[in-house]
N, C-alpha and C positions, 0 to 999 in steps of 0.2 A: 222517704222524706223528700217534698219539694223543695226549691228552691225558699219560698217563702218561708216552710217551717224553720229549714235552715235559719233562715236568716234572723227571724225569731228568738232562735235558739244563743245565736252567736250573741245576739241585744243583750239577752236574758243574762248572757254567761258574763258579760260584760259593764251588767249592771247601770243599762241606759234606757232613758224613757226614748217613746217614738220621738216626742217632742223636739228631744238633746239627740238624739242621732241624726234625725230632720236636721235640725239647724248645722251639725259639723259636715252632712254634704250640699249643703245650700241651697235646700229647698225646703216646700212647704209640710206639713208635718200629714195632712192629706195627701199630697201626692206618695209621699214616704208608703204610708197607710198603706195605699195600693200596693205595693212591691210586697209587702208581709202577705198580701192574701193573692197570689199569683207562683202560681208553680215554673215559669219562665223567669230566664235570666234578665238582667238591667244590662245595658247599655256596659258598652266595656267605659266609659268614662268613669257610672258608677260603681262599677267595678273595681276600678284601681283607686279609687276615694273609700270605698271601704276596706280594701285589702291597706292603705293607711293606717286607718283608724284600729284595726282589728291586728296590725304587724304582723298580718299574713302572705301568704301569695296567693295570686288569683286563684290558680288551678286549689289551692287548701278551701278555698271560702265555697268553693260550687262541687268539691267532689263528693260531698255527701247527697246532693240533688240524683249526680249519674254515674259514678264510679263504681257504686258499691253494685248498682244492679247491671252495669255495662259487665261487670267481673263474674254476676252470676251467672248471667246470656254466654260467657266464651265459655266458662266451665263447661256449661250445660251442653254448649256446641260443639267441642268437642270427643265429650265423654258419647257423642253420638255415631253410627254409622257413616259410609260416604254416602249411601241413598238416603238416609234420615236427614243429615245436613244438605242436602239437595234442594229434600222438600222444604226444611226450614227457609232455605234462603226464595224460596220460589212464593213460598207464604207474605212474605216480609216485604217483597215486590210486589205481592198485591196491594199488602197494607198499604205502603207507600204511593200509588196508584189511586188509593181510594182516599187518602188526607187529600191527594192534588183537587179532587174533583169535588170535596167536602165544602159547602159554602158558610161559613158560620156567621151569624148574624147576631150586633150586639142591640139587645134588648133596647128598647126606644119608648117613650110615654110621650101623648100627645098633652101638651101644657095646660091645658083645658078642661083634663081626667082629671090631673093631679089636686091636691089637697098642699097646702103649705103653711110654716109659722113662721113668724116675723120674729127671727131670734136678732137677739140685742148683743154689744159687742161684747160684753163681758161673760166669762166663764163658770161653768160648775164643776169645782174640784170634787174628783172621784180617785184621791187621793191624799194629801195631807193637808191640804190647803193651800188658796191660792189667793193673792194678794191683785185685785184687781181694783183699777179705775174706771167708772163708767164714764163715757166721751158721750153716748147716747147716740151713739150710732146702733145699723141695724141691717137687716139683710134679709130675705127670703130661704127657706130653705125647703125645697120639695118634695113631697112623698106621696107612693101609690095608696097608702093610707087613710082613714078616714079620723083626723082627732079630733077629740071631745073638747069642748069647753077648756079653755083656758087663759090667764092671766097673764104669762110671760114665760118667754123659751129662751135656754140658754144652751151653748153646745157643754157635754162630758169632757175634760178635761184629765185622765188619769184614768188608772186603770182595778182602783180598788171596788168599786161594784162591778166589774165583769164576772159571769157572762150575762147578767141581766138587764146592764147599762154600757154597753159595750163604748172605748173611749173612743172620741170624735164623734158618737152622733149627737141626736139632738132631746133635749127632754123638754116639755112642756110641762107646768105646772100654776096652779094658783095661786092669790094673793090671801089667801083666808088664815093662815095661821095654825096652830096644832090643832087635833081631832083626834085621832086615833092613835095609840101607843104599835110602836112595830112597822107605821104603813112607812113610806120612801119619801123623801123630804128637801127642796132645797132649803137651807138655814143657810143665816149670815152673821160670823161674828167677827165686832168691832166695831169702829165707828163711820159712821156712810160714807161712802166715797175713798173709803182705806178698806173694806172690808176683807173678810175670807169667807167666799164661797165655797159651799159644797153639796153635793146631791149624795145623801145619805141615809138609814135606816135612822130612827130615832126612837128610844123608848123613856118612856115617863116611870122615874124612879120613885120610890115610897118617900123618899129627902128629900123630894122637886127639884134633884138633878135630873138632868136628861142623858142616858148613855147614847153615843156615837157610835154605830154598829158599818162595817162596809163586809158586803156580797160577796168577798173575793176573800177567800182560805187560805190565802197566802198568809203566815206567820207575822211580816213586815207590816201588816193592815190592822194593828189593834183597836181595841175599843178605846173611846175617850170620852169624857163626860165636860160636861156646858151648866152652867146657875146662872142667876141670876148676876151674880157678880162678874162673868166673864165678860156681859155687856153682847151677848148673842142674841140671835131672833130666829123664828120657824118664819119665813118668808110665808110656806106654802105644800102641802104633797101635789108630788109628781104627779102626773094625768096620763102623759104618752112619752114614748122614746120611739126614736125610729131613726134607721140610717138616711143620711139623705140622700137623693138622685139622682148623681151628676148633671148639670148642662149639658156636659158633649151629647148624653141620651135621651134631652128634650127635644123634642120637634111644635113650632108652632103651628 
């Protein structure tokens, strides 16, 4: 287990969104994002901000990354000969000899290639729902991708459609309204400018209720149903999801 899974894991046990852990070391919930998918450690500052939060000690929160196999390496080492530990260590000098000289290069897109959607500020809960204001602001957001046709892009917000809408990227969708029972859906319920968005499965019931279906098996994700009374609307089915592309990796 990397460090990332680790730290996944500790969230999980912990019972905190990216979001709420994002915000208790005071940063953005994207950059947080980055740290869960990286097998290397953070920064001793974030380090001791999450051995806080977690009422751990450092060395607890990162021994599962390299303890358990640094334990298996001495085993192994010494349950070995003196000429077998020789080679071992003469190996390990190479290895190390060939990261020095390893060039590694982070992926880069020329601005020009890319494809992007003009997502708007407000969110699609892929979770319980999310109580948003639209200001009408708006942003670009880029992908090596090619998307289809669409009406309006909002970022994933939560984590109840993973892995199919993975949280923080971006989904693209239309203004058309229901169609088909089962396809993927942003809906809006309440009154405009109060609503609860969400990016969800929807199916059309024999009562002309709609059930509320999300991607993700997690037990905590049930299904929920919407009428006409609840004062809900099918905004749209989804078109595209795609993560977005960093800046740092554009080049113009």
């Amino acid at each position: 287990m990397n460090f990332g899974q680790n730290l996944k894991k500790l969230r999980k046990n912990a019972k905190l969104t990216q979001s709420q852990l994002a915000e208790k070391l005071g940063m953005k919930q994207n950059a947080y994002v980055l740290w869960e998918q990286k097998s290397t450690n953070p920064t001793l500052e974030i380090l001791e901000k999450l051995a806080d939060i977690y009422d751990l000690p450092i060395q607890e929160l990162i021994k599962e990354t390299d303890n358990n196999a640094e334990k298996q390496l001495i085993d192994n080492y010494r349950s070995l000969t003196g000429e077998q530990q020789e080679s071992v260590i003469n190996f390990t000098d190479f290895l190390i000899e060939q990261n020095k000289t390893e060039i590694i290069n982070l992926k880069t897109y020329r601005r020009s290639s890319l494809d992007y959607a003009i997502v708007e500020d407000e969110e699609l809960s892929a979770g319980f729902g999310q109580s948003q204001s639209n200001t009408g602001g708006h942003y670009k957001a880029y992908t090596s991708e090619t998307l289809g046709r669409y009406d309006g892009a909002a970022r994933v917000k939560g984590e109840s459609m993973e892995p199919e809408f993975p949280n923080f990227s971006i989904a693209t969708f239309l203004h058309t309204g229901f169609g088909r029972s089962g396809d993927i859906y942003a809906i809006a319920e309440g009154d405009l400018g109060e609503e609860r968005l969400y990016i969800k499965q929807v199916f059309e019931e024999e009562d002309g209720q709609f059930r509320i279906h999300s991607l993700n098996p997690d037990p905590q994700y049930k299904d929920f149903y919407l009428g006409q009374e609840d004062n809900f609307r099918i905004i749209g089915p989804v078109v595209d999801n795609f993560e977005e592309i960093e800046e740092s990796q554009i080049i113009d």
